[in-house]
NUGU-502579 format. One line per field, with one value per atom (N, C-alpha, C): residue number from 0; x, y, z; atom name; residue in one letter. Coordinates in steps of 0.1 Angstrom, whole numbers. Atoms other than C-alpha are relative to their C-alpha. Example, Ala and Ser with C-alpha at 12.3 -4.5 7.8 and 13.67 -1.06 7.14 Angstrom:
% NUGU-502579
nr: c(0;0;0;1;1;1)
X: c(9;123;9;-9;137;-8)
Y: c(-12;-45;12;-11;-11;11)
Z: c(0;78;0;0;71;8)
atom: c(N;CA;C;N;CA;C)
rest: c(A;A;A;S;S;S)
//
This chain:
% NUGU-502579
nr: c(0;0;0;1;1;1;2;2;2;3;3;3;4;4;4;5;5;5;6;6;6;7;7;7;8;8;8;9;9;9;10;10;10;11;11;11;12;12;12;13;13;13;14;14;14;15;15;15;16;16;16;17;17;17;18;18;18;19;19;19;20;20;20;21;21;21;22;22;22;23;23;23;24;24;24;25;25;25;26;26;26;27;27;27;28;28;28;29;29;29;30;30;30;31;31;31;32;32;32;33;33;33;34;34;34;35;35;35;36;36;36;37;37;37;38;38;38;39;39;39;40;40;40;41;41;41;42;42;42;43;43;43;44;44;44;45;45;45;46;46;46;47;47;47;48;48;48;49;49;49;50;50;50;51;51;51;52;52;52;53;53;53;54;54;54;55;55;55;56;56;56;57;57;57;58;58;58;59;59;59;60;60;60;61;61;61;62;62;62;63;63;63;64;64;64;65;65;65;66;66;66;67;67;67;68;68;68;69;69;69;70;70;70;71;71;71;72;72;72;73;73;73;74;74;74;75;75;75;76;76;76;77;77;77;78;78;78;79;79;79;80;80;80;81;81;81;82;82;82;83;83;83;84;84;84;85;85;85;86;86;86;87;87;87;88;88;88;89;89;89;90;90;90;91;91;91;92;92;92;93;93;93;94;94;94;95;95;95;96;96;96;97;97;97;98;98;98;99;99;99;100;100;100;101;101;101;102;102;102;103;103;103;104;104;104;105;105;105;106;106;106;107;107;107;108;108;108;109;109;109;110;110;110;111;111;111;112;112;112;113;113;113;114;114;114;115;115;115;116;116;116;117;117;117;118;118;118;119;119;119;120;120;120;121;121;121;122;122;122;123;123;123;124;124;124;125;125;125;126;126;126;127;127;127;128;128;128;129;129;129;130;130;130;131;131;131;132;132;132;133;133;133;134;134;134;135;135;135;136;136;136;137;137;137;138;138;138;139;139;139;140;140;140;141;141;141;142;142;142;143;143;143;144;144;144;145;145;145;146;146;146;147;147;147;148;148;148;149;149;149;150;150;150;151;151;151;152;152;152;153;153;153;154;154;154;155;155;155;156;156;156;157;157;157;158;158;158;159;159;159;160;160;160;161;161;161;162;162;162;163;163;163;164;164;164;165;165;165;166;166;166;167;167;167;168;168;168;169;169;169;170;170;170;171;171;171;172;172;172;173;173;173;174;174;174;175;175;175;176;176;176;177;177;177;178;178;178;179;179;179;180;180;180;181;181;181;182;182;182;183;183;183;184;184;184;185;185;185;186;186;186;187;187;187;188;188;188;189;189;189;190;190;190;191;191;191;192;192;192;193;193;193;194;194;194;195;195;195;196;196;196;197;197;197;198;198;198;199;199;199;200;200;200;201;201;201;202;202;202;203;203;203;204;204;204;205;205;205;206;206;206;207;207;207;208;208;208;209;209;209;210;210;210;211;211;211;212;212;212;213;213;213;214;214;214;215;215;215;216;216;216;217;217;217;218;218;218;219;219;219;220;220;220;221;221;221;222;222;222;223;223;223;224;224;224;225;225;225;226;226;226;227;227;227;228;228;228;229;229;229;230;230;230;231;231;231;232;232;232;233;233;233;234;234;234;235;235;235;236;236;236;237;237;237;238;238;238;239;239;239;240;240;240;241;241;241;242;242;242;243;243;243;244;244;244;245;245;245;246;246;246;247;247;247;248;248;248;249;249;249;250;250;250;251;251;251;252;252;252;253;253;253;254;254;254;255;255;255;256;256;256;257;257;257;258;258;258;259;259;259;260;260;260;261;261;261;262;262;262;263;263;263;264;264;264;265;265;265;266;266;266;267;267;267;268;268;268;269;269;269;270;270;270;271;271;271;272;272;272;273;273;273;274;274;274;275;275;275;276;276;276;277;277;277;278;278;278;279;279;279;280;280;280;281;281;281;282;282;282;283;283;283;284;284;284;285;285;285;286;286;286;287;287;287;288;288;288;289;289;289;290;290;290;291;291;291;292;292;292;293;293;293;294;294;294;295;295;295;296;296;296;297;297;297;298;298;298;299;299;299;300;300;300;301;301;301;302;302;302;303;303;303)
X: c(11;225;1;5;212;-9;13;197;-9;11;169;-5;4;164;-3;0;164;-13;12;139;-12;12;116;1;0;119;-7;2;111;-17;11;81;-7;8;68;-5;2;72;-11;12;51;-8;10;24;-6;4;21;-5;7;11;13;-6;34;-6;10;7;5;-4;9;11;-14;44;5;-5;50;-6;10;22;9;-8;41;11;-13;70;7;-2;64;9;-14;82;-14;9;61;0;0;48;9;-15;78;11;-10;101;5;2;91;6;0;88;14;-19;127;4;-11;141;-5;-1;127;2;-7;133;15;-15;168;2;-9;176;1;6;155;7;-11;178;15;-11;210;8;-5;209;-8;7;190;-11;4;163;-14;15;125;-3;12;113;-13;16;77;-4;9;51;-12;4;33;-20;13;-10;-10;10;-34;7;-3;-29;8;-7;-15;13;-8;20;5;-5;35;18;-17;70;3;-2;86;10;-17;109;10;-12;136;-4;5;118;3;4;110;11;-9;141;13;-8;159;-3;2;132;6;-9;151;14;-8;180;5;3;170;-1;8;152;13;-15;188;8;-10;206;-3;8;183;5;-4;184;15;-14;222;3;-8;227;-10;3;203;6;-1;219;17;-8;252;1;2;238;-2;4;230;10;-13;263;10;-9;281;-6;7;251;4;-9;266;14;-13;301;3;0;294;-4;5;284;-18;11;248;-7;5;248;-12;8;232;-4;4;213;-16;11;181;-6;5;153;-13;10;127;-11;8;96;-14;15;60;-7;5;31;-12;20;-12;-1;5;-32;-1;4;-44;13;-15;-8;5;-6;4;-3;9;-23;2;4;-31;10;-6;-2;17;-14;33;6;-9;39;2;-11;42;10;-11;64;11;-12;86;5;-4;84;10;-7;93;16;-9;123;10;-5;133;8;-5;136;11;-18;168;5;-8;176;-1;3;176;6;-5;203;-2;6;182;-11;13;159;-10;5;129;-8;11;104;-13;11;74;-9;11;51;-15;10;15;-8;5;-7;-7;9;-28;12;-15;-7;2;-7;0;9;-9;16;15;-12;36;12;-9;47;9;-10;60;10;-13;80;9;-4;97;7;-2;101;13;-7;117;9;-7;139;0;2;122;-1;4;114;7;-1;133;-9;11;106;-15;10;71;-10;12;38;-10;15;4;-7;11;-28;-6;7;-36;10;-8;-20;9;-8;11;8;-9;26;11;-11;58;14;-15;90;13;-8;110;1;4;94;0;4;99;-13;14;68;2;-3;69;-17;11;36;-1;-5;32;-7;14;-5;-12;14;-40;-7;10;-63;-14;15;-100;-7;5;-121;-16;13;-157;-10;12;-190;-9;1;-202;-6;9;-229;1;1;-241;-11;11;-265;-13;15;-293;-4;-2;-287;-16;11;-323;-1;-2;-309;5;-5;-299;-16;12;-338;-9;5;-341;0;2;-356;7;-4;-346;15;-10;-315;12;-11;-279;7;1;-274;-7;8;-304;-1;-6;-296;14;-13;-260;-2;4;-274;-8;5;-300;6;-8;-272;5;-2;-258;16;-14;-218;8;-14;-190;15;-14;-157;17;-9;-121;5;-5;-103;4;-5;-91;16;-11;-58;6;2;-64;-3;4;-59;-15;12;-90;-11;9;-110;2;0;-100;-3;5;-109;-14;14;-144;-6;5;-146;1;-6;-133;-18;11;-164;-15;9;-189;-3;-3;-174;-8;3;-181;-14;12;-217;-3;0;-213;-8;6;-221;15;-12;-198;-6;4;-194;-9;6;-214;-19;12;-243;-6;6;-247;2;-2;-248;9;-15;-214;-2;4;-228;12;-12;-188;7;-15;-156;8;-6;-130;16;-11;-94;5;-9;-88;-7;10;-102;-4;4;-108;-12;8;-129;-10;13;-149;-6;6;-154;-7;12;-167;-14;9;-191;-10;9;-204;-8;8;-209;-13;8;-224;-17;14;-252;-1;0;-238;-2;2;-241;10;-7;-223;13;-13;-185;4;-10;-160;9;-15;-133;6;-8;-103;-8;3;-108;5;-7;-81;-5;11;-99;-15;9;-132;-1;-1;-122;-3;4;-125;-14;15;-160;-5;8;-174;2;2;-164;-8;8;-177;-14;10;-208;-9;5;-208;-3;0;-206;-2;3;-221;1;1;-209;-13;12;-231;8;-7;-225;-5;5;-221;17;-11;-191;8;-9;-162;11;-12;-132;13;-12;-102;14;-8;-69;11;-9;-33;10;-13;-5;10;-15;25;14;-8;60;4;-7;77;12;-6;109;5;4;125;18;-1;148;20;-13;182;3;-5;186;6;-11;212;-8;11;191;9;-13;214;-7;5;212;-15;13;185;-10;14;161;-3;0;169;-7;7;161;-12;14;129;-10;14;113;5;-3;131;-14;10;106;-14;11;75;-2;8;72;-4;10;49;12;-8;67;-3;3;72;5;-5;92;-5;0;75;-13;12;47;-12;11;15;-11;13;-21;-6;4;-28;3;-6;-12;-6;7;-38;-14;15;-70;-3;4;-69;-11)
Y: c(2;90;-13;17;54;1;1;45;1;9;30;12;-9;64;10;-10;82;-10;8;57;1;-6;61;11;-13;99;4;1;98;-6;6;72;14;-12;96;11;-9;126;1;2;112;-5;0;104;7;-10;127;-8;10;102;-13;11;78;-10;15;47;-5;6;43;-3;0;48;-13;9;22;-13;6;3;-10;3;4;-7;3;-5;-12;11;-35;1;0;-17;7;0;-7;12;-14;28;7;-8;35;-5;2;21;17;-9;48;16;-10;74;7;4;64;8;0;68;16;-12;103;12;1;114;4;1;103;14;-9;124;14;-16;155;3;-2;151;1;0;146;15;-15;179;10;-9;196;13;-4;205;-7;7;202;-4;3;184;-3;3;176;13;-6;201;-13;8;183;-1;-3;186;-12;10;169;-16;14;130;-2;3;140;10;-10;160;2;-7;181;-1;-4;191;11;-10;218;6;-7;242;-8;10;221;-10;18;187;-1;-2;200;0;-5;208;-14;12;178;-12;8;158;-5;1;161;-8;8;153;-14;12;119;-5;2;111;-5;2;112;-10;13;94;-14;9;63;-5;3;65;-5;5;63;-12;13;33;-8;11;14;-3;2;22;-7;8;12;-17;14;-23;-5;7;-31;4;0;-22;-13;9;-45;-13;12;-72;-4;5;-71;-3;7;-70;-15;11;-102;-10;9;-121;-1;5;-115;-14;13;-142;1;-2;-125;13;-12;-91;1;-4;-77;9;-8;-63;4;-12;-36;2;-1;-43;10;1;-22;1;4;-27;4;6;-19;-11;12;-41;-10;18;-60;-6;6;-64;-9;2;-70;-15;6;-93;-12;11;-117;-1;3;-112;-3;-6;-102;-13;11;-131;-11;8;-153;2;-7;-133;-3;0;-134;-10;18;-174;0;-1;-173;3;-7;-148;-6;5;-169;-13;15;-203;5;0;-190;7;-8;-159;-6;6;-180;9;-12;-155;13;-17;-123;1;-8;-112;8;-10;-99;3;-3;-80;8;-5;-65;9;-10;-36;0;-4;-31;15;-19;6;1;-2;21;6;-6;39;8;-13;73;-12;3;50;-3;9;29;12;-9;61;6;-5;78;-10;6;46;0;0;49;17;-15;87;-1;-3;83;-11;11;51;-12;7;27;-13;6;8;-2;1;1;4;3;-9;-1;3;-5;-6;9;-24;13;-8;3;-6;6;-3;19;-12;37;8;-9;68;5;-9;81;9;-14;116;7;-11;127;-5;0;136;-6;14;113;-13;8;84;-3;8;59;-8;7;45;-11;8;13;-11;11;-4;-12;17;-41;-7;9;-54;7;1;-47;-6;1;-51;-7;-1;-63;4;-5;-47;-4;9;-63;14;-6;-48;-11;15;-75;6;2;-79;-11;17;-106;-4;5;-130;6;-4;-117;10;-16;-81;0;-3;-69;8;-7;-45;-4;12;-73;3;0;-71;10;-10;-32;1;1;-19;16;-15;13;-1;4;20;0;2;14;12;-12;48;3;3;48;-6;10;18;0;2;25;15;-7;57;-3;3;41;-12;7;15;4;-2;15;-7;-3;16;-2;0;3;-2;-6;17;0;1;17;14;-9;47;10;-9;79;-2;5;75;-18;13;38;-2;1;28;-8;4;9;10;-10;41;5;-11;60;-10;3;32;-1;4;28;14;-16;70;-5;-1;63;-5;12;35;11;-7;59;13;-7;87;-3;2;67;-3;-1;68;13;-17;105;4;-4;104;2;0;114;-3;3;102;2;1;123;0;4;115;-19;8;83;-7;1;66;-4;1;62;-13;10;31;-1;6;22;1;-3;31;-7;5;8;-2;-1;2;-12;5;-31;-3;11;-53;-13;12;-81;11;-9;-60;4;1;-49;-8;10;-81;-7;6;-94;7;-11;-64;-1;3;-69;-18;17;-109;3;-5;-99;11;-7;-75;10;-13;-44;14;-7;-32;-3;2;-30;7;-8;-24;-3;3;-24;-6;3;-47;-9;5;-63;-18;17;-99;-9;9;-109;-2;-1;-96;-7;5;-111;-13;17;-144;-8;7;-166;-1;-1;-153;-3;-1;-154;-12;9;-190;-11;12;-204;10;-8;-179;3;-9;-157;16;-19;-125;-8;4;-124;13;-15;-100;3;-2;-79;7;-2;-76;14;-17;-37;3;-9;-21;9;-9;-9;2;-1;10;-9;6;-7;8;-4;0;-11;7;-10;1;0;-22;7;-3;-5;-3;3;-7;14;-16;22;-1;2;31;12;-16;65;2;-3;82;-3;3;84;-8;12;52;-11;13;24;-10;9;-1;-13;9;-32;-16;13;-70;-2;11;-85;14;-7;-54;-1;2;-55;-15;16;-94;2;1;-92;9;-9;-63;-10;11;-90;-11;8;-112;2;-3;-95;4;-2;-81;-9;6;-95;-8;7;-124;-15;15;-160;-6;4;-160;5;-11;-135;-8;0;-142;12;-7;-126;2;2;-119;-11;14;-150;-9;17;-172;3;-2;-157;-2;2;-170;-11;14;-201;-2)
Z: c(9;170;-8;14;152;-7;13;121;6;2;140;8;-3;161;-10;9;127;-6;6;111;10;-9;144;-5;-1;142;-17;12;101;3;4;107;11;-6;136;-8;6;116;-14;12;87;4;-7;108;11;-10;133;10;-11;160;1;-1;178;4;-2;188;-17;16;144;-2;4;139;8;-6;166;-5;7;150;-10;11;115;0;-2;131;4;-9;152;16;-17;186;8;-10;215;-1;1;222;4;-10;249;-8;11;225;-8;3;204;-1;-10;229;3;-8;243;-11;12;207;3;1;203;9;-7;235;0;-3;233;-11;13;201;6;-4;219;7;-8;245;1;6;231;-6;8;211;7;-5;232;-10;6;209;-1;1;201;-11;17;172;-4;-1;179;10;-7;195;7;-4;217;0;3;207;7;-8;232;-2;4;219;-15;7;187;-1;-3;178;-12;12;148;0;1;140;2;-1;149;-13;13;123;-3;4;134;0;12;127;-11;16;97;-7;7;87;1;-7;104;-11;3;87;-19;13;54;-3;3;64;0;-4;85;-13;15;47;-8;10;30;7;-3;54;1;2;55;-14;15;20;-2;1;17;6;-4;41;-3;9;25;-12;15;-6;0;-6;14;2;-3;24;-18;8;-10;-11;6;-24;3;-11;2;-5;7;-9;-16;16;-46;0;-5;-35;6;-10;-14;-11;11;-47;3;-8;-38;2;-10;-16;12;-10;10;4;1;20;1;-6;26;-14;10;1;10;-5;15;-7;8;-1;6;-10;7;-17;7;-12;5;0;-13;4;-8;0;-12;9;-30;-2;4;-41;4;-17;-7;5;-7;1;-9;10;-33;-8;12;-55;2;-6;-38;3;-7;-15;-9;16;-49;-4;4;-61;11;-13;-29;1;0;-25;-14;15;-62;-1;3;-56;11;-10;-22;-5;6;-43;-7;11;-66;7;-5;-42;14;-14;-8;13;-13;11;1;-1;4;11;-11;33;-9;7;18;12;-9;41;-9;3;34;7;-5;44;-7;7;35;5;-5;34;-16;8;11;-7;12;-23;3;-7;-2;9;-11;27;-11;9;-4;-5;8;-18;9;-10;15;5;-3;24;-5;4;-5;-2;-5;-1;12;-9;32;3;-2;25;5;-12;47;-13;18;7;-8;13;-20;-15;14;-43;7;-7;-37;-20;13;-60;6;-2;-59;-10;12;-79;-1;2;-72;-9;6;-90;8;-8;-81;-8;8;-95;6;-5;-79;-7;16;-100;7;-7;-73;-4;5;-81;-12;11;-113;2;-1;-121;-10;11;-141;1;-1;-154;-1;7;-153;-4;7;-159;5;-3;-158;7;-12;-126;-9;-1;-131;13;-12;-111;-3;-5;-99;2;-4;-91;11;-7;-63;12;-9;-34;5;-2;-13;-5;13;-36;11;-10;-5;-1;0;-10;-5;8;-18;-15;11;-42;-10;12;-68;-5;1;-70;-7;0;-76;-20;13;-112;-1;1;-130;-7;6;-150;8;-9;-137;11;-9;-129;16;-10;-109;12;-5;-94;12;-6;-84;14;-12;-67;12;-9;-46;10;-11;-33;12;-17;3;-5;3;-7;13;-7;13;-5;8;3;9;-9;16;2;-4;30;-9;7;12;-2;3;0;-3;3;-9;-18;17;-49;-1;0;-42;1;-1;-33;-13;14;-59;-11;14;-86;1;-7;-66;-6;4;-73;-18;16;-114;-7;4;-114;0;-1;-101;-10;11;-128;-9;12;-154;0;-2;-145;3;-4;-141;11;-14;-105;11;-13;-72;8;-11;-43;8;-7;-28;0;7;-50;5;-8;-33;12;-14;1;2;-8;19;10;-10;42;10;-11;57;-10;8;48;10;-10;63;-10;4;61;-5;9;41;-10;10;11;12;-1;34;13;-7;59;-11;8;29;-8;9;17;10;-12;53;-1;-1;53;-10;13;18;2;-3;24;10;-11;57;-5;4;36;3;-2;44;-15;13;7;-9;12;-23;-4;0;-35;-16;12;-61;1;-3;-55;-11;8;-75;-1;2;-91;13;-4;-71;20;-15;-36;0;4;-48;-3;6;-65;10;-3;-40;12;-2;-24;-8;12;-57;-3;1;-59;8;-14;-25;1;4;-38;16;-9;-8;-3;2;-28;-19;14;-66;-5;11;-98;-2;6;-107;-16;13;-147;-3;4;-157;-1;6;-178;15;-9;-152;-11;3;-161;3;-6;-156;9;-7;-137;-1;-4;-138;13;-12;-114;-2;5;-112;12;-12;-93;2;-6;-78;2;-5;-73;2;0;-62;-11;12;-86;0;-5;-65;5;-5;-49;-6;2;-56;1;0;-73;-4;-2;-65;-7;4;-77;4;-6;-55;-9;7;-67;-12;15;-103;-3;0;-101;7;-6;-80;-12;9;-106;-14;8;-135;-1;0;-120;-1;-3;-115;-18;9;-151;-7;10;-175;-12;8;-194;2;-3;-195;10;-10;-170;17;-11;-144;11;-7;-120;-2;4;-133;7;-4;-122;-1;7;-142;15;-13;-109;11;-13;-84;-2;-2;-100;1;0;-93;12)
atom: c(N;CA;C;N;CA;C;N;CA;C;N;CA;C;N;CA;C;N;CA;C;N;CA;C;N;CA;C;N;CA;C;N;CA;C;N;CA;C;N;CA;C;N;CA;C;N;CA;C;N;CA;C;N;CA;C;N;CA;C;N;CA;C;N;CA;C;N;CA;C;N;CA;C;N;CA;C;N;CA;C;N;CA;C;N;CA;C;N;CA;C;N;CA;C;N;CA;C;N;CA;C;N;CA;C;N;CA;C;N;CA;C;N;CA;C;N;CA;C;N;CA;C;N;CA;C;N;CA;C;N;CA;C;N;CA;C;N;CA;C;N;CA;C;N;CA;C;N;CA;C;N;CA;C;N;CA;C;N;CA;C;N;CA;C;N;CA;C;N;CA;C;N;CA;C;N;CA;C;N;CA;C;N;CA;C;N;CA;C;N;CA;C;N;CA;C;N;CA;C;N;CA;C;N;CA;C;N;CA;C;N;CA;C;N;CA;C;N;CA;C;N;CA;C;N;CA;C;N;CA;C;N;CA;C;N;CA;C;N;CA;C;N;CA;C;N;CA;C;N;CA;C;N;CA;C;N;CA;C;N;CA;C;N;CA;C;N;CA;C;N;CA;C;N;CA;C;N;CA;C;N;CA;C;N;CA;C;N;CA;C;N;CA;C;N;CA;C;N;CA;C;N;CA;C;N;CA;C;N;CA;C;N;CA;C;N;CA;C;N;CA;C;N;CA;C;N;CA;C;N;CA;C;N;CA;C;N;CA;C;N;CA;C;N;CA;C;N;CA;C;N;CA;C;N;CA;C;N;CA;C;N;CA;C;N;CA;C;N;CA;C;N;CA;C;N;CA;C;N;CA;C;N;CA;C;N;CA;C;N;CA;C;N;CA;C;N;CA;C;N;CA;C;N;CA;C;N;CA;C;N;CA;C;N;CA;C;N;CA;C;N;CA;C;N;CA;C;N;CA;C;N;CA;C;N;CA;C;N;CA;C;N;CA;C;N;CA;C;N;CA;C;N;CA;C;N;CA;C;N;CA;C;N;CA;C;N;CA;C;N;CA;C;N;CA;C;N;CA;C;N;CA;C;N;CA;C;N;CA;C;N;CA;C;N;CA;C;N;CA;C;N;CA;C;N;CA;C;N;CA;C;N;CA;C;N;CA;C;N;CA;C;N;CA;C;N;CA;C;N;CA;C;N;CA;C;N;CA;C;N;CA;C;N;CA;C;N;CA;C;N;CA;C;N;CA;C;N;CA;C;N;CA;C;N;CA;C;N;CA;C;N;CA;C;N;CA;C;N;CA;C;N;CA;C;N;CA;C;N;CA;C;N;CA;C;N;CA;C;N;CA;C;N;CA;C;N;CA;C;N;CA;C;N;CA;C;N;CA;C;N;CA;C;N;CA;C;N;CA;C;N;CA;C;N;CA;C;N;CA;C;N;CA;C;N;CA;C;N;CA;C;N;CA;C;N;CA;C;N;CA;C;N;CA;C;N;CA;C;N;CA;C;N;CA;C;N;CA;C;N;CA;C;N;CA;C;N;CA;C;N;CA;C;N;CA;C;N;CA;C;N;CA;C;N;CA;C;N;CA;C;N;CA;C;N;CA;C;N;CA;C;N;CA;C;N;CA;C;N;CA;C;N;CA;C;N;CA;C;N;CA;C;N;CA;C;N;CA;C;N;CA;C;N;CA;C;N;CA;C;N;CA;C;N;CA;C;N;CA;C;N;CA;C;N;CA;C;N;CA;C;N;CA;C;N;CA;C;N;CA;C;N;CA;C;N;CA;C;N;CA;C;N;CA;C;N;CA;C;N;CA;C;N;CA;C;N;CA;C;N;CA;C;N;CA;C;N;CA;C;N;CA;C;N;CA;C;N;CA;C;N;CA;C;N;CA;C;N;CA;C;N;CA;C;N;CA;C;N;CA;C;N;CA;C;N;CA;C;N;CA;C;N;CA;C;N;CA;C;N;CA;C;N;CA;C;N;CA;C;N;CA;C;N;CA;C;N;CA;C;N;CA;C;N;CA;C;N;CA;C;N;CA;C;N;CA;C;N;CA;C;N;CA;C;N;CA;C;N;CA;C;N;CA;C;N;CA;C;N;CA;C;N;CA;C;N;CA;C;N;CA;C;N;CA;C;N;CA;C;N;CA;C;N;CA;C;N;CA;C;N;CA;C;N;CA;C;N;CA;C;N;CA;C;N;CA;C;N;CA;C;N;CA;C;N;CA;C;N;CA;C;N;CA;C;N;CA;C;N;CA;C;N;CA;C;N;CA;C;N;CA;C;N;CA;C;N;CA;C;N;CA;C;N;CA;C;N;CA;C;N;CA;C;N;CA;C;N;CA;C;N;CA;C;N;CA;C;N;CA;C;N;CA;C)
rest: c(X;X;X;X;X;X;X;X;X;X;X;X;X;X;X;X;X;X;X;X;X;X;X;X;X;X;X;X;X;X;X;X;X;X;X;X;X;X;X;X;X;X;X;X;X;X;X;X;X;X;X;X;X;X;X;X;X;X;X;X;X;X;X;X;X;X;X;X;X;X;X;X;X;X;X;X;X;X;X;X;X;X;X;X;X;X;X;X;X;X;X;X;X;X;X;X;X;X;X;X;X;X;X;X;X;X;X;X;X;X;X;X;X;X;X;X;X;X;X;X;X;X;X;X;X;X;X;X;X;X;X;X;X;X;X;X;X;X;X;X;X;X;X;X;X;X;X;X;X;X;X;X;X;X;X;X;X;X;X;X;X;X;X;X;X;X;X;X;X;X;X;X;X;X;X;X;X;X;X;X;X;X;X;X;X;X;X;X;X;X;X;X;X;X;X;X;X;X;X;X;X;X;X;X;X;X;X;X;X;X;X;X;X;X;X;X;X;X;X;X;X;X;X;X;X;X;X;X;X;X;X;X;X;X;X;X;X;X;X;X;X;X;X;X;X;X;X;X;X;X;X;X;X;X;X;X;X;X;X;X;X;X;X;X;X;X;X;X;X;X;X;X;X;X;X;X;X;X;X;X;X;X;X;X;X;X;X;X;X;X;X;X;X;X;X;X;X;X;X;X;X;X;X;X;X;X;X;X;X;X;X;X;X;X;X;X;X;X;X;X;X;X;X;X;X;X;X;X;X;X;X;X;X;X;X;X;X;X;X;X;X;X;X;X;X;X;X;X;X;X;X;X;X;X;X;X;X;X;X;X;X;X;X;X;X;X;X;X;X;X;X;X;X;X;X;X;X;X;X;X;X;X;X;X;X;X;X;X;X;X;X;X;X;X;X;X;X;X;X;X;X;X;X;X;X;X;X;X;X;X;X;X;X;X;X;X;X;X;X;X;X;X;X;X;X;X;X;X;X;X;X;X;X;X;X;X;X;X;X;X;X;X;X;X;X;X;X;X;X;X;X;X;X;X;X;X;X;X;X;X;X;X;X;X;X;X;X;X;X;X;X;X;X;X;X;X;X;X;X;X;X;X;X;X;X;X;X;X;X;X;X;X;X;X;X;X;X;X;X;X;X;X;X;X;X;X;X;X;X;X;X;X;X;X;X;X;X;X;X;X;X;X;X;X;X;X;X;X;X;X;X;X;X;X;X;X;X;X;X;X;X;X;X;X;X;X;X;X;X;X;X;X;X;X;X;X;X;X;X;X;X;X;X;X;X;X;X;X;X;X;X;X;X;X;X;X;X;X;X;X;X;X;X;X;X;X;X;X;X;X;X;X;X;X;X;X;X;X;X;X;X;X;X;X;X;X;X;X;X;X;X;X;X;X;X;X;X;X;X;X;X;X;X;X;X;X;X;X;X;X;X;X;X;X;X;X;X;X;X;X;X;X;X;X;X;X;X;X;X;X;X;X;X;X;X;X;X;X;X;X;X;X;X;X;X;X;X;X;X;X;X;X;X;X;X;X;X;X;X;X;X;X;X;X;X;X;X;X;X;X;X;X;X;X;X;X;X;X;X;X;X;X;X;X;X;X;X;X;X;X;X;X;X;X;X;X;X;X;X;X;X;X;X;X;X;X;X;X;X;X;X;X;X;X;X;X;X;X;X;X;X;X;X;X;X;X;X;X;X;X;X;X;X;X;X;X;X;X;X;X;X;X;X;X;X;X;X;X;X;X;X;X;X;X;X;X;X;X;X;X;X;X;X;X;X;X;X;X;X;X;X;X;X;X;X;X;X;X;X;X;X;X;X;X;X;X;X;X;X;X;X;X;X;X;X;X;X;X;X;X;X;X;X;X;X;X;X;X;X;X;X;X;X;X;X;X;X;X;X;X;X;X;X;X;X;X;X;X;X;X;X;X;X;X;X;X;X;X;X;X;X;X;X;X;X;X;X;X;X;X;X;X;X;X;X;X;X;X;X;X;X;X;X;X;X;X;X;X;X;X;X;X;X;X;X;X;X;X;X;X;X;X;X;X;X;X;X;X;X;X;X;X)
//
């Protein structure tokens, strides 16, 4: 048995589908396949049921999948023992992150933490705030950044700044045009939103709240899975969204997409990290960096 058969078998198990997990992973589907396979074979045991194109866990998955979870955990927490022992000279950080995060704000941060920490590996994952929170669940993460809510008694949660969030069309949209009050208004729009389990969805649901309407009070036009996908779609005239300043900013400068001015709630960033893991130099220094200070990289350095 190897880590990297235990980390397949982990990412499998929390998606129920090996095409994704191989996806997530960057290895091929038979890659995949081999690793789980091998293990099934090895111990002569079933850990997947096998369901048309998709597959479950069996008892002993399930019960397996616990312990895969810990040991992950531990030799990351190993490598990054070894990386402070070594003068952290050199070592690896496990970053995942949301998209906006992921996308507009992170890789600052990273360059930033590359220029003084040059022999740390950082990597990165992106997913909506359920994916951020299960990598870090099952060790694949150190540290993860979300913009959505996360509540599990695993998880430290640490806040670090305030989001703006937009109200924004393309300047052609006919419905820039429509009369009636905002309410009104926001229900007879044609809405494109991002996926369920996305901090972006859920602040898109908060926005609608605070107009004391749901979801299913008005039209659902397209749900897709990133910010830049809903920002083609909105340019393009597919209807109207909610997205971050920092997703928005630079449409709204080359005035392919225009605010529309109307009171939203806000939303902050947070980091994550989980409660038992060995949180070694390089991570202490990278969350050092990110918080809010004179020294940190802010929201402020993504609106240029």
């Amino acid at each position: 048995m190897t880590l990297e058969q235990l980390r397949i078998f982990v990412a499998v198990a929390e998606r129920e589908h090996v095409t994704q997990a191989a996806h997530d992973l960057h290895l091929t589907q038979s890659a995949v396949s081999a690793a789980i396979t091998a293990l099934e074979g090895r111990y002569a045991i079933k850990l997947f049921d096998r369901i048309g194109r998709r597959i479950a866990l069996t008892d002993a998955g399930r019960t397996f999948l616990e312990e895969a979870r810990a040991i992950l955990m531990r030799a990351a927490d190993g490598e990054a023992v070894l990386s402070d022992l070594a003068g952290f000279r050199r070592g690896e950080l496990a970053i995942a992150a949301s998209q906006t995060i992921g996308t507009y704000w992170i890789p600052r941060v990273i360059q930033a933490f590359a220029t003084t920490h040059p022999g740390i590996r950082v990597t990165l994952e992106l997913g909506n705030t359920e994916f951020v929170a299960s990598r870090l669940r099952d060790g694949a993460a150190l540290i993860g950044f979300v913009e959505g809510p996360v509540d599990e008694p695993n998880l430290a949660v640490d806040r670090l700044f305030d989001d703006e969030l937009m109200l924004v069309t393309a300047p052609s949209d006919p419905w820039l045009a429509t009369d009636g009050s905002m309410v009104e208004r926001l229900r007879a729009a044609r809405w494109v939103l991002r996926e369920k389990g996305s901090g972006t969805r859920v602040a898109l649901e908060q926005v609608l709240a605070h107009y004391d309407l749901l979801p299913e009070d008005v039209d659902l036009a397209l749900e897709l899975p990133s910010n830049e996908a809903i920002r083609t779609a909105v340019e393009a005239g597919a209807g109207i969204t909610v997205l971050s300043r920092m997703a928005a900013g630079a449409a709204l400068a080359a005035g392919t997409l225009v605010q529309v001015e109307t009171p939203l709630p806000g939303r902050a960033f947070h980091a994550l990290r989980h409660r038992e893991r060995y949180f070694g130099r390089a991570a202490t220094a990278f969350v050092d960096l990110v918080r809010p200070g004179p020294f940190g990289v802010t929201s402020a350095d993504v609106q240029d």
